[in-house]
NUSE-106084 format. One line per field, with one value per residue (C-alpha): x, y, z; residue in three letters. Coordinates in steps of 0.001 Angstrom, whole numbers, plus 524288, in hexadecimal, padded with zeros to 5 digits. Layout:
px = X / ...
py = Y / ...
pz = Z / ...
resn = ALA / ...
***
This chain:
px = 85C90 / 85D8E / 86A80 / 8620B / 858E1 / 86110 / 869D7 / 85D3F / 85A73 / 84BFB / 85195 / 84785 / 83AF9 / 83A3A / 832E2 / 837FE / 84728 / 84FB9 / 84551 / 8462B / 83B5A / 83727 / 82D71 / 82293 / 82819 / 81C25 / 81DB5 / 8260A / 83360 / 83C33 / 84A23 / 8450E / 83F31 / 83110 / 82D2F / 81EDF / 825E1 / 8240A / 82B64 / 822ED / 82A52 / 83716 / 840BE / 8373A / 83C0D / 8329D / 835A7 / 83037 / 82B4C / 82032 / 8185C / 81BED / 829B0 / 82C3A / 82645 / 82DCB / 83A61 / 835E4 / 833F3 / 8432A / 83FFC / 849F5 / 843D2 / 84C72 / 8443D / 839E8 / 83166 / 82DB9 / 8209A / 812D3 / 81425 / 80EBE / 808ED / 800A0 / 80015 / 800EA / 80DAA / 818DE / 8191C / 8166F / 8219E / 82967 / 83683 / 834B8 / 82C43 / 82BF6 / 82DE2 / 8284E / 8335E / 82D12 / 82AF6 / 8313E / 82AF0 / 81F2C / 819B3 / 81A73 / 80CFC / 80C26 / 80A68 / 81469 / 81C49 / 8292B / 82628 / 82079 / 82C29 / 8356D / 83181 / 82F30 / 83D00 / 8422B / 84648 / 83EF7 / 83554 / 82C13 / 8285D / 81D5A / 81639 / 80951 / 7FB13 / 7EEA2 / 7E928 / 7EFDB / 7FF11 / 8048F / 7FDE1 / 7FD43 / 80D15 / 80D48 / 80511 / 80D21 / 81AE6 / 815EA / 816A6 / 80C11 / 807E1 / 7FDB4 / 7F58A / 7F0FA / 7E447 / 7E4AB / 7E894 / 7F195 / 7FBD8 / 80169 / 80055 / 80929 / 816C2 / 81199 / 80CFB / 7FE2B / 7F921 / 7E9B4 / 7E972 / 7DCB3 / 7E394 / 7F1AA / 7F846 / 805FB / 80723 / 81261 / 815A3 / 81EA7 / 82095 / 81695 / 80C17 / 81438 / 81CFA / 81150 / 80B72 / 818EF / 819D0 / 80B91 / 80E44 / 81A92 / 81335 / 8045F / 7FF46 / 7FAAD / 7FFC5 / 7FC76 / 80285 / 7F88B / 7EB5F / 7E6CC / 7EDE8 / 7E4C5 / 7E63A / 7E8A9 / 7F1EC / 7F262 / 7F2F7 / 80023 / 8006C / 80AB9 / 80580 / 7F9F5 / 7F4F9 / 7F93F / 7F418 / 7E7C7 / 7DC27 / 7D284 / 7C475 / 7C8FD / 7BFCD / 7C6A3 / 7BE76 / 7C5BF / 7C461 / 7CB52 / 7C2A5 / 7CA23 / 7DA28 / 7E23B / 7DC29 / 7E7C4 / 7E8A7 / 7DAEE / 7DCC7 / 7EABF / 7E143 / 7D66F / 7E386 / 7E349 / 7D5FD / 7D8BA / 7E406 / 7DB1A / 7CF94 / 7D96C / 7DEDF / 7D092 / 7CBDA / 7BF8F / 7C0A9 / 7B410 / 7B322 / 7B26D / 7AFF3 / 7B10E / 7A7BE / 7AB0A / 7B6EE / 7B6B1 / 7B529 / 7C0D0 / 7CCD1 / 7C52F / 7C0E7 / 7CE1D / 7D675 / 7CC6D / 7D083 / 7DE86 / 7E047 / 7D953 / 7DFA1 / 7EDEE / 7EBA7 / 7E7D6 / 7F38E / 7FCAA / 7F900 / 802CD / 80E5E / 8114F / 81E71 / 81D83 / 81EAA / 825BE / 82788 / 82B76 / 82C3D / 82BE4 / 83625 / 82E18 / 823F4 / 82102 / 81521 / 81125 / 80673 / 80E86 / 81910 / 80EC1 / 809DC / 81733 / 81DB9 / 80F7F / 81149 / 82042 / 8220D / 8121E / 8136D / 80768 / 7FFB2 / 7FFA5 / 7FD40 / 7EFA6 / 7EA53 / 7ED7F / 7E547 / 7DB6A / 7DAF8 / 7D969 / 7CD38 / 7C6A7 / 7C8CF / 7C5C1 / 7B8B7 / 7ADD3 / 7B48D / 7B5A1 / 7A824 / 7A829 / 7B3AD / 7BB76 / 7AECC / 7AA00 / 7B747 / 7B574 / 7A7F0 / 7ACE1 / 7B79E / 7ADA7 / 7A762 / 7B1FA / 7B783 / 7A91D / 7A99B / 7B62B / 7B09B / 7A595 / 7AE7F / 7B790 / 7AB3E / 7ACF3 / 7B871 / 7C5AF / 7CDDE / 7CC0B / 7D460 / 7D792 / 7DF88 / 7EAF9 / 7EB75 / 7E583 / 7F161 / 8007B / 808CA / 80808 / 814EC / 81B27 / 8140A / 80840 / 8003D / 804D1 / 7FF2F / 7EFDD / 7EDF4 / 7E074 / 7E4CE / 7EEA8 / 7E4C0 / 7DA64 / 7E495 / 7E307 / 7D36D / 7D96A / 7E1F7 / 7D8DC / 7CEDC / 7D8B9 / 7DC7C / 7CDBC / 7C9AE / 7D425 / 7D648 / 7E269 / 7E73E / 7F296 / 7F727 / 7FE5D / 803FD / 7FBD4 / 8020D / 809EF / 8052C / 810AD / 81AF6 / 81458 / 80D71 / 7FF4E / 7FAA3 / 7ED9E / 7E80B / 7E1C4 / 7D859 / 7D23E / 7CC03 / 7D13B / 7DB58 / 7DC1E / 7E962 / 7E9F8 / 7E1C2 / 7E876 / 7F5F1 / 7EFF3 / 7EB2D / 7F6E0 / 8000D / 7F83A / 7FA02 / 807F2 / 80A5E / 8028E / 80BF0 / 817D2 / 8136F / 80FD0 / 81DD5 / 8243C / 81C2D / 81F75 / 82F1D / 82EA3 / 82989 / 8331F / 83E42 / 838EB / 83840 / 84526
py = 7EA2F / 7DDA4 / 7D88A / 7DC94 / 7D414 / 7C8CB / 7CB6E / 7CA3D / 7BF08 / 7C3B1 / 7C405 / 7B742 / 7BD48 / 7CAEB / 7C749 / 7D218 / 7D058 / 7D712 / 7D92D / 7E739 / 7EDD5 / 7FCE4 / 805FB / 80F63 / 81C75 / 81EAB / 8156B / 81C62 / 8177C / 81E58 / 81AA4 / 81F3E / 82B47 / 82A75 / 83405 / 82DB7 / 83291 / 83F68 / 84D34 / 8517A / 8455F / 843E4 / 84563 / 83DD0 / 8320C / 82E42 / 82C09 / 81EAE / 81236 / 81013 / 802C5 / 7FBF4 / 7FFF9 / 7F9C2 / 7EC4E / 7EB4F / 7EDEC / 7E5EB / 7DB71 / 7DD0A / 7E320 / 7ECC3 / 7F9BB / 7FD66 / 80B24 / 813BD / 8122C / 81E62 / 820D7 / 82A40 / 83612 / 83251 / 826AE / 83066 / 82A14 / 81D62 / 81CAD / 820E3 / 82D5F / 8378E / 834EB / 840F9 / 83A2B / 83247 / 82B49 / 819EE / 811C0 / 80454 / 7FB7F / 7F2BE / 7FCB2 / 80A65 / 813B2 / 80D01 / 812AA / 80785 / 80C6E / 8147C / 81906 / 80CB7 / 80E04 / 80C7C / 80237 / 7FA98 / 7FE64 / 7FAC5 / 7EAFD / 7EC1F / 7EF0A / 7E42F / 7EF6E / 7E775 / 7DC22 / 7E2C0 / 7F13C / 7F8FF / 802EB / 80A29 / 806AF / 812EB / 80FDE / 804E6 / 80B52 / 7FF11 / 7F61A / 7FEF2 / 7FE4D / 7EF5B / 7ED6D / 7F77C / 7F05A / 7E012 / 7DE97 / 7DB82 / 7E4F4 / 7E376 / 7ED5C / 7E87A / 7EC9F / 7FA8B / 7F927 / 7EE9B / 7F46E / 8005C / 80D5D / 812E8 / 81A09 / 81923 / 82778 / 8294E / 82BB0 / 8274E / 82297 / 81ABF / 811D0 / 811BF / 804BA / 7FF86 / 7F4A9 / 7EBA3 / 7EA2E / 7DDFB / 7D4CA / 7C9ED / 7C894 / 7C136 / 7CC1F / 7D5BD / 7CC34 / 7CC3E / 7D92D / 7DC84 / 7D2D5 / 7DC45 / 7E824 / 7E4FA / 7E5A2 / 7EE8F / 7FA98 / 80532 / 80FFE / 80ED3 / 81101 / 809D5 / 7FF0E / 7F220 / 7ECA5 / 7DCA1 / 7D358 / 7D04C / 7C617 / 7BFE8 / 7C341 / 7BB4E / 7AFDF / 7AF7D / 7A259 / 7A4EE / 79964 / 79EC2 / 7A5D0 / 79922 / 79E50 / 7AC86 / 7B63D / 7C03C / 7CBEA / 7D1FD / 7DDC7 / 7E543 / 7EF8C / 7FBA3 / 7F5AE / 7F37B / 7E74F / 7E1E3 / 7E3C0 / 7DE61 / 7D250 / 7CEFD / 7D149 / 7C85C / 7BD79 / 7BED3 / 7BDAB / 7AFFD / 7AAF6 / 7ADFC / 7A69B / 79ACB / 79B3A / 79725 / 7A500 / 7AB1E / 7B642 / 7BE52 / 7CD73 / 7D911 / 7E611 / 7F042 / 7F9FF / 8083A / 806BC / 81380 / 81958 / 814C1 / 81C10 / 82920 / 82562 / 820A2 / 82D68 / 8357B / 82D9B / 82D41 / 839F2 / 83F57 / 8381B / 83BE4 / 849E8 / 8498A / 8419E / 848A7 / 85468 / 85168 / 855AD / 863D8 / 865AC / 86901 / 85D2E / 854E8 / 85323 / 85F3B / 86BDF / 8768A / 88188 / 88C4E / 890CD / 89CCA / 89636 / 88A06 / 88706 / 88AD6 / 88223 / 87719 / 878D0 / 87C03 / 86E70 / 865EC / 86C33 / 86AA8 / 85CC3 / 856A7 / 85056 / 853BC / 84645 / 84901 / 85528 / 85169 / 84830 / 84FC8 / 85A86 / 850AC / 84AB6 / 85723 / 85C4E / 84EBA / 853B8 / 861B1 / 864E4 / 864BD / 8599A / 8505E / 84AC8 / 8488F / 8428C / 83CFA / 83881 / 83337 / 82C32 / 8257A / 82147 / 81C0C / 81524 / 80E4B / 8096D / 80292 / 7FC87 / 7F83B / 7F364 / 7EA7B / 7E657 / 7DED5 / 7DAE4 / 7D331 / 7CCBD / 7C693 / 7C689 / 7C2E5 / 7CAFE / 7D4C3 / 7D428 / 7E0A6 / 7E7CB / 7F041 / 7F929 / 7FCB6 / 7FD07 / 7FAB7 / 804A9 / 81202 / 817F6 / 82385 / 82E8C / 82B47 / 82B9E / 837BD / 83F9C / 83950 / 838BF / 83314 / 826F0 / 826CB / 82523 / 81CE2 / 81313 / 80FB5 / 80A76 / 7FB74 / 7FF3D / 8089E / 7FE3C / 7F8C5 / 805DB / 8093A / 7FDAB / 7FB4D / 7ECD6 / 7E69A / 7E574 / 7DF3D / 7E367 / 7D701 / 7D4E3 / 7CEFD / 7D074 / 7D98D / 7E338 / 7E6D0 / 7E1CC / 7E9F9 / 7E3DE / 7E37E / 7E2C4 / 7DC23 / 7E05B / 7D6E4 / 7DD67 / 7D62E / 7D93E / 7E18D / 7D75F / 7CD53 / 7D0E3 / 7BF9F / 7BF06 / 7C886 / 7BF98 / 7B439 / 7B763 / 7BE17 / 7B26C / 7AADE / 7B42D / 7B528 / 7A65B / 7A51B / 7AEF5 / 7A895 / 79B3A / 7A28E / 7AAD8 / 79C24 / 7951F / 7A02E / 79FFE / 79231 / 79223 / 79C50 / 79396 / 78795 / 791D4 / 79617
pz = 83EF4 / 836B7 / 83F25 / 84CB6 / 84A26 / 844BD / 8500F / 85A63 / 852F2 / 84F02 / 83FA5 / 83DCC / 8450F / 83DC6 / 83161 / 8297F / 82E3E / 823DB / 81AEC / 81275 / 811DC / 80C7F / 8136D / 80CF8 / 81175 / 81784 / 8213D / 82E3C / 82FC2 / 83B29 / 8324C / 824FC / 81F3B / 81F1E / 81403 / 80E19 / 8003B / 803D8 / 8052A / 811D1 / 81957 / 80FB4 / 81B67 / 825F8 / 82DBE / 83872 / 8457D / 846F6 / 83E35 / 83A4A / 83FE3 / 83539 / 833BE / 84225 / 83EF4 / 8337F / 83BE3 / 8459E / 83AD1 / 83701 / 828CF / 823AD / 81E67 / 813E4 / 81015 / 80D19 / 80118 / 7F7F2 / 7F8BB / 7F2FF / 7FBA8 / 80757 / 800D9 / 7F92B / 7EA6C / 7E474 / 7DA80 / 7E4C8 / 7DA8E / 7E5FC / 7ED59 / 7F03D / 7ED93 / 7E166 / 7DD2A / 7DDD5 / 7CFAF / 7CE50 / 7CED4 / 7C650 / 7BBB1 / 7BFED / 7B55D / 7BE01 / 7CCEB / 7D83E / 7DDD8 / 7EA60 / 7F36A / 7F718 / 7EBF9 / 7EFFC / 7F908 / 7EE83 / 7E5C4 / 7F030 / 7F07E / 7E187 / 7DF62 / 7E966 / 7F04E / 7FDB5 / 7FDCF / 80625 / 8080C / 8110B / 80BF4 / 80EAA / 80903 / 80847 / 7FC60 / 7F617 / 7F710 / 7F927 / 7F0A9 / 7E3F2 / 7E538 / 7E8AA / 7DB92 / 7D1EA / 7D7A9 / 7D6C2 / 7E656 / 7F135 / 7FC6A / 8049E / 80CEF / 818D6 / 820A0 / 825D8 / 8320F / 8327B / 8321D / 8391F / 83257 / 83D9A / 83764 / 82A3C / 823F9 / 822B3 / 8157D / 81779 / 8250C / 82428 / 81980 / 81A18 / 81BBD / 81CB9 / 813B5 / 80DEF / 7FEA1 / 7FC44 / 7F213 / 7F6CF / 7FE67 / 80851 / 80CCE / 80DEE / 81658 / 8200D / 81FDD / 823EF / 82EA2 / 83222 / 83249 / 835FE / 844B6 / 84E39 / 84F5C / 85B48 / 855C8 / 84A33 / 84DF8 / 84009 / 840DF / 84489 / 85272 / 85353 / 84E64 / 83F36 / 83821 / 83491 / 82438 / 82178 / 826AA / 81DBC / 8184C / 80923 / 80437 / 7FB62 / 7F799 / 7FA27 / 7FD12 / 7FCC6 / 7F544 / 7EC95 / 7E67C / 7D9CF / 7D3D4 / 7C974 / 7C3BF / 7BF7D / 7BE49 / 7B11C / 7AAC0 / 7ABEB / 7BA56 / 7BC39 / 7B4DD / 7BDF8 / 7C9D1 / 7C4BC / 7C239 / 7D1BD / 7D26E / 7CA7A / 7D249 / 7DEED / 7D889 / 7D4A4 / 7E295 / 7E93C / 7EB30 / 7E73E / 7DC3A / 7DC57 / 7D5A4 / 7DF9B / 7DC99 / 7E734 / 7EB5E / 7EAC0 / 7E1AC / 7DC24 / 7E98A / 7EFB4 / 7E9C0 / 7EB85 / 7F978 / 7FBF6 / 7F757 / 7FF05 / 80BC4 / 80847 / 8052C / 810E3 / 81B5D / 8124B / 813A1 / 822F4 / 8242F / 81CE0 / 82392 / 82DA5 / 82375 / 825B1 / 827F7 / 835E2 / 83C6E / 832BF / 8235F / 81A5F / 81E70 / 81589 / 81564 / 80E12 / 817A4 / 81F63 / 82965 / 82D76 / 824E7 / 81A40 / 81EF5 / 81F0C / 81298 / 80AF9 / 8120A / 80DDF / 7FEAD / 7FE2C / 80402 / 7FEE8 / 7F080 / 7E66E / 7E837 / 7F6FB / 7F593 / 7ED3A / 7F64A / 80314 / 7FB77 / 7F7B4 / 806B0 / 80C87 / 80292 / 80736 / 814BE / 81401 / 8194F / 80F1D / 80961 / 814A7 / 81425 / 8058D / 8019C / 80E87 / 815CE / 80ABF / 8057B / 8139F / 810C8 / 8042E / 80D23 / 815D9 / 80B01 / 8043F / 80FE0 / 8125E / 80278 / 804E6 / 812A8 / 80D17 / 7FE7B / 80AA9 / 80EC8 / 8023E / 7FB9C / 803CA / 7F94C / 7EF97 / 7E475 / 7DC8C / 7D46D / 7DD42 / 7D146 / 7C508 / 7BE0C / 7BDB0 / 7C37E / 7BABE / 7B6C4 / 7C048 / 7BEFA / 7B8F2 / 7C513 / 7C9D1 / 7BE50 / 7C0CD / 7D0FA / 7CE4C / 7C69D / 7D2F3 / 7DC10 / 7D4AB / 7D35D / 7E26C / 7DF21 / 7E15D / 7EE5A / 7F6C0 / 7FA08 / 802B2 / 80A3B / 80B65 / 80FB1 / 81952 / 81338 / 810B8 / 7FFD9 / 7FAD9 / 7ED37 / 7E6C8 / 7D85F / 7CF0D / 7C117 / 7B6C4 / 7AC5A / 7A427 / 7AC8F / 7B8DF / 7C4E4 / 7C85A / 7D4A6 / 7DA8A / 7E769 / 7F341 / 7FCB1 / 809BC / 8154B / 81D2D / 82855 / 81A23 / 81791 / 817A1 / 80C71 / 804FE / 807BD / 80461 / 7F7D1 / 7F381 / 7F874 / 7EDD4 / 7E14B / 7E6DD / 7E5C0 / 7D95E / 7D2D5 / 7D786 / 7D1D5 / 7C434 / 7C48A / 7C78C / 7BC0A / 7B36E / 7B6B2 / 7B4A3 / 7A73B / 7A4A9 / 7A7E0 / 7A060 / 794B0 / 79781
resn = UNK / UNK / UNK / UNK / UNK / UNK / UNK / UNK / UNK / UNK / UNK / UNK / UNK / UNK / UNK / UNK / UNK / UNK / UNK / UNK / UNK / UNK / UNK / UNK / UNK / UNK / UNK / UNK / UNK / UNK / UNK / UNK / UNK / UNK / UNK / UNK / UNK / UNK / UNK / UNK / UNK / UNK / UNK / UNK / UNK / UNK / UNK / UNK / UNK / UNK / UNK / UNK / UNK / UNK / UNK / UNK / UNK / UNK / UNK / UNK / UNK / UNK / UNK / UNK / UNK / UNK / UNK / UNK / UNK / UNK / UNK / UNK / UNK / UNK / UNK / UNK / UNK / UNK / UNK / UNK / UNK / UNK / UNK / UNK / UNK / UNK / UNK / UNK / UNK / UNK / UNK / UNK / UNK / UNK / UNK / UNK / UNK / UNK / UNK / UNK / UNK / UNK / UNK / UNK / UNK / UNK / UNK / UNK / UNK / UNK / UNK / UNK / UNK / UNK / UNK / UNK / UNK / UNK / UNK / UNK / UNK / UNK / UNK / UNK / UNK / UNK / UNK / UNK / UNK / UNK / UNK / UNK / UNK / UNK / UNK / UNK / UNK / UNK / UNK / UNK / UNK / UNK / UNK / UNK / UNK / UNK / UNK / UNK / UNK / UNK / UNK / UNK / UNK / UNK / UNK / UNK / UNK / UNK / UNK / UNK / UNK / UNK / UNK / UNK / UNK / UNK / UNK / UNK / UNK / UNK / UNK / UNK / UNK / UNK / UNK / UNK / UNK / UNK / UNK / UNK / UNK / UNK / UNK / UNK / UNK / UNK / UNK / UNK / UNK / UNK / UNK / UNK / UNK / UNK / UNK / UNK / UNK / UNK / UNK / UNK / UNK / UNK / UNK / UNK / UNK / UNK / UNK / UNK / UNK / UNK / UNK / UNK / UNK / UNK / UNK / UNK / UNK / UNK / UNK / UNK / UNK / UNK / UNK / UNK / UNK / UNK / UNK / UNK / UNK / UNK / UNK / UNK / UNK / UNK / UNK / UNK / UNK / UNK / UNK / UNK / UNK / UNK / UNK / UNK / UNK / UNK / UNK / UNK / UNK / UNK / UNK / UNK / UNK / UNK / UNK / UNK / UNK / UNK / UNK / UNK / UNK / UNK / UNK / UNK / UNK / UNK / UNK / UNK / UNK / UNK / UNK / UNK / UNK / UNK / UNK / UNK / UNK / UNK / UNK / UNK / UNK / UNK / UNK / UNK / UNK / UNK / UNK / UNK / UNK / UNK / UNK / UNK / UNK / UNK / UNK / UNK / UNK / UNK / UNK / UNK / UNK / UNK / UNK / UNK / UNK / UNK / UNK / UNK / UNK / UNK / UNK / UNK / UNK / UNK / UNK / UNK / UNK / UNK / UNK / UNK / UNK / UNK / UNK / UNK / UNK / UNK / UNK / UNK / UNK / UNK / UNK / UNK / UNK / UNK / UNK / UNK / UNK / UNK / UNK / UNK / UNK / UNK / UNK / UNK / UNK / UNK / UNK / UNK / UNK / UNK / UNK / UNK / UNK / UNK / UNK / UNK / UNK / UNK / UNK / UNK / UNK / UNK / UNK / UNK / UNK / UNK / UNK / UNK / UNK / UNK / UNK / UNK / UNK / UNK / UNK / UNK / UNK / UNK / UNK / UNK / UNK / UNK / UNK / UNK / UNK / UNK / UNK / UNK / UNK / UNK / UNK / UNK / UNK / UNK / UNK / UNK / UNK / UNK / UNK / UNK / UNK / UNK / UNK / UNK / UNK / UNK / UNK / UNK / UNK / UNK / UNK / UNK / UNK / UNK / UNK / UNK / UNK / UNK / UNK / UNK / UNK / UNK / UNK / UNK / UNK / UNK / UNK / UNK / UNK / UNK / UNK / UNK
***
């Protein structure tokens, strides 16, 4: 592929000629198993790419695998994974987050420089923040969902994790734009990312909040907040309305919409097929029980009581309701505020296994991510510091289509921590 293009002499026009990149195996590719880390689709290759897939071909970028992966991005630590599960590179009695674990794990490791993987409620981010890198979510809808494997179809979005802002920002450009074949995806040109103005922050309003993370984590957020206030830009405090709604409202959504969609797995079509059955139902249920992993398992069960009638009205119409209003919260806060600056998570990355054992501390660690997915708003998770030799992540929402914002503030930390690593090798040496 490389030596076609050099040989058609479009090598210099393809912006990601020869570049390596890995692929969340949730995300369709026609050459390479698709299996979404799961046993139901363990021996499943699709027969076509995904959107994305083709404009990174197109672009001249290499994919060079499949990352490992929550069962069909069902978890947070890349512990449910029916094959093994992910270490942090950085730390590997540590988890790399989830659900985009081993894409996250794959750049950490200089394994590639750039990676895609898949965002619901904060899967991309939480791993960008456990392994030191930068992702970025974009708005829902700017980006085609078409080839990639629906978890919560109403928040689902193909994102990049890289090691700087700057390569996010290409690689959106790569995969962003209209797409027919995806009914979600927004109509209309966008804008070009990596031509954002990066200068600064001048006259740019930034809300913080940090209510509820590691002291430690809060006060390397707030250091933002400083660097931001140093840089021109406004610092003000935010606090969000209906905080302690939005995890609960959020795994009602995402766990309905899961269960419908993974209702299509049963063995008839495609995906495992049990052996031990003597009717169809039975062969239904037996291939769902053999090839499903527990934490699937719990929040198909959990989707489909929200769904079941008696229940619908009181906890999936409502978690809607509860939707509306935080989108209609954040709405007005971007009236205001150009960014909000926050915590990506309340603590560093827990060892393996530790998160397995308490689901509910699994999910209540999403309470800084979710906003994002609910809202439909774009969030970039960036680093921001070390607690005992482990990264910390910070988090950037805008308005929804303010992706720009988002680069140009993190363009400045990113420069401002070059400088400090620079000042700090050169004392080094003059010690030395």
């Amino acid at each position: 592929r490389l030596q076609q293009l050099i040989d058609d002499g479009a090598y210099g026009q393809c912006l990601l000629a020869g570049i390596p990149i890995a692929i969340k195996d949730n995300i369709c590719t026609s050459d390479l198993p698709t299996t979404c880390g799961s046993d139901m689709l363990k021996d499943y290759t699709p027969p076509y790419d995904a959107t994305v897939v083709e404009c990174l071909r197109d672009a001249g970028a290499i994919i060079i695998g499949k990352t490992n992966m929550d069962e069909f991005a069902f978890g947070s630590t890349t512990e449910t994974s029916a094959f093994f599960p992910t270490k942090n590179p950085l730390d590997t009695s540590r988890v790399p987050g989830g659900s985009s674990g081993g894409s996250a794990a794959a750049v950490a490791s200089g394994m590639v420089n750039i990676a895609l993987g898949s965002d619901t409620g904060g899967s991309i981010r939480q791993p960008a923040a456990y392994c030191g890198l930068t992702s970025l979510k974009p708005t829902y809808g700017m980006v085609s969902r078409y080839g990639l494997v629906a978890y919560a179809s109403s928040m689902d979005q193909i994102a990049p994790i890289a090691g700087c802002i700057s390569d996010c920002a290409i690689l959106l450009d790569t995969i962003g734009g209209a797409d027919p074949k995806d009914p979600t995806c927004l109509p209309g040109e966008r804008k070009r990312l990596s031509n954002t103005d990066t200068t600064g922050v001048e006259s740019m309003t930034v809300g913080v909040y940090t209510d509820g993370a590691d002291d430690r984590i809060a006060a390397l957020v707030r250091e933002v907040a400083d660097i931001f206030r140093e840089h021109g830009a406004s610092v003000e405090e935010f606090v969000p309305e209906h905080i302690k709604y939005m995890v609960p409202a959020y795994y009602v959504i995402a766990c309905a919409e899961g269960s419908s969609n993974l209702e299509r797995y049963d063995g008839v079509r495609y995906g495992h097929r049990s052996q031990d059955y003597t009717s169809v139902q039975e062969m239904i249920q037996n291939s769902r029980n053999e090839a499903f992993g527990d934490e699937l398992k719990r929040r198909i069960l959990l989707g489909t009581y929200v769904l079941s009638s008696g229940f619908y009205d009181e906890y999936y119409l409502q978690a809607l309701k509860v939707r509306r209003l935080i989108q209609q919260s954040y709405d007005k806060a971007f009236e205001h505020f150009d960014l909000i600056l926050i915590p990506t998570t309340a603590s560093i990355a827990p060892k393996l296994g530790e998160s397995l054992s308490d689901p509910i501390k699994m999910y209540q660690g999403d309470i800084y991510t979710v906003a994002a997915n609910l809202t439909g708003c774009p969030a970039a998770a960036f680093p921001c510091g070390h607690i005992s030799s482990l990264p910390v992540g910070a988090q950037l929402m805008a308005a929804r289509f303010g992706e720009d914002k988002l680069i140009r503030a993190i363009s400045v930390l990113e420069r401002v921590t070059i400088h400090n690593n620079k000042q700090e090798q050169n004392q080094n040496e003059r010690r030395l």
